[in-house]
C-alpha angles and dihedrals in degrees: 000000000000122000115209135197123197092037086145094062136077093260098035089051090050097052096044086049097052087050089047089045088050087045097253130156120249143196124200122223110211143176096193122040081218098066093044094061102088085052089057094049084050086053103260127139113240125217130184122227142152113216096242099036105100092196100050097044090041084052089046088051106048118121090005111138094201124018122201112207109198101172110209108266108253104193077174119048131163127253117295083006102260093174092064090041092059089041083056101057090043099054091046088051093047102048091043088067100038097048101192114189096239127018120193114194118197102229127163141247107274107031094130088065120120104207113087107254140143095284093054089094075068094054090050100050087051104046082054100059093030088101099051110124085232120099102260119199106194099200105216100200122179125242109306117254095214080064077089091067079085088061092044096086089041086044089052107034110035094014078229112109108194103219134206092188111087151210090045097217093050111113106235120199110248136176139185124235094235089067087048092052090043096046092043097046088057087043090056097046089042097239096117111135108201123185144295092242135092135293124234125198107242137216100283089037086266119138115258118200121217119199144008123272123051139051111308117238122222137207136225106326089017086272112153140187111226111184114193130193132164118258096277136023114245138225121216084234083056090055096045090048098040077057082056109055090042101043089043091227135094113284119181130167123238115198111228102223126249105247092051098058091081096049077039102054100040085045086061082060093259113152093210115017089169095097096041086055094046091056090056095054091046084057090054105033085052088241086119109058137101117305091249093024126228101343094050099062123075118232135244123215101238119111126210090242088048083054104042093040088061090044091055094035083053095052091039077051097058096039 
């Protein structure tokens, strides 16, 4: 049994799809009944959780073989992160009792970094299941390419994208979430295969894989560090021209400049907007990246066009 969060969502949805494809059985972490439902008319076993809550998710978790922890996105967290700090309890405490054979935690690119930014909630759920006895994969993915379903109604309407990411030309490394959801289902089911190549001790003395094709080593509780990227990096100007191609109009990026994004972002109604920005400047100063860059990561299949054409097929659909 695995037992998946997040199952709602775009990644979720991918990994309980590749276990059911594989005939796997699934279980289906929930916060309303409601949403769960569509999982249980596919087969699946439905449990109800909060997030924060240890003895719903331990009771969510129980005689699960493999657990998947996807943590709500906060774009807009509160000072020192306490949210993350008490996710992170709960999650340790949870998965203490529960015991599952295998735990996969969806991380980000970047959580090994030392400056304060908006990842760091990442940093801090890690490092607090980091000593769980459990073999703990933490999943690194890029930025998201569906990130880009913000530039679609620029890209439409004004053929002009305002970007955050800068400088324009810098390659950026980017993943669908198709290659998150394929990589994490084969993690959970422990038929992974890393690289050949070598393994590196990471941050938290976990192990960190480099490559793609070979057994994948682990550290001291047979926690790893898996980093995942697309098959190529990608510039803002690539995004803006691949809208282009598909749209069948001018697309250009404009960079927003640095000293508007506060007024911007509280603007937007965010509280504190100062992780979010510094985020964004680890992105373009290269302090956010993989621990061993671009040929320590292994490499997903999905192309940006692949991802933008769906984005704009899904809005044309509704429509």
């Amino acid at each position: 049994m695995h037992a998946i969060m997040g199952i709602t969502g775009q990644i979720g949805g991918v990994v309980a799809r590749a276990l059911l494809a594989s005939e796997q059985p699934v279980r289906a972490v929930v916060r309303d009944a409601a949403k769960g439902q569509a999982w249980s008319d596919r087969g699946c076993e439905v449990a109800l959780a909060t997030i924060d809550d240890a003895i719903s998710l331990a009771a969510a978790f129980r005689g699960a073989e493999s657990v998947f922890v996807l943590v709500p996105p906060n774009f807009d967290p509160l000072p020192e992160f306490p949210e993350a700090q008490a996710i992170g309890k709960a999650l340790h405490a949870a998965l203490v009792q529960a015991n599952p054979a295998r735990v996969v935690y969806l991380s980000t690119i970047g959580a090994q970094a030392t400056q304060s930014n908006l990842l760091t909630q990442h940093t801090i759920i890690e490092q607090a299941i980091g000593g769980l006895p459990n073999p703990v994969t933490f999943l690194r993915p890029a930025w998201f390419m569906e990130n880009s379903s913000w530039d679609l109604a620029p890209a439409r309407e004004r053929g002009v994208i305002p970007s955050f990411l800068q400088p324009l030309d810098k390659p950026v490394p980017m993943v669908a979430t198709a290659d998150i959801g394929k990589v994490a289902a084969e993690l959970l089911q422990g038929t992974w295969q890393g690289s050949a190549g070598r393994a590196a001790t990471g941050g938290q003395g976990h192990r960190t894989w480099q490559g793609s094709a070979g057994r994948a080593a682990t550290g001291g509780h047979g926690h790893r560090v898996v980093e995942l990227e697309g098959p190529e990096r990608v510039t803002p100007n690539k995004i803006a021209t691949t809208f282009a191609k598909l749209l069948g109009r001018p697309v250009r990026m404009e960079a927003v400049p640095r000293g508007s994004w506060e007024a911007l972002f509280k603007s937007q109604g965010m509280k504190n907007p100062i992780p979010r920005i510094r985020m964004l400047d680890g992105f373009n100063e290269g302090w956010i990246d993989f621990e061993h860059g671009e040929a320590g990561s292994i490499k997903g299949n999905v192309a940006l066009g692949t991802v933008l054409n769906a984005l704009i097929k899904r809005v044309t659909d509704v429509h």
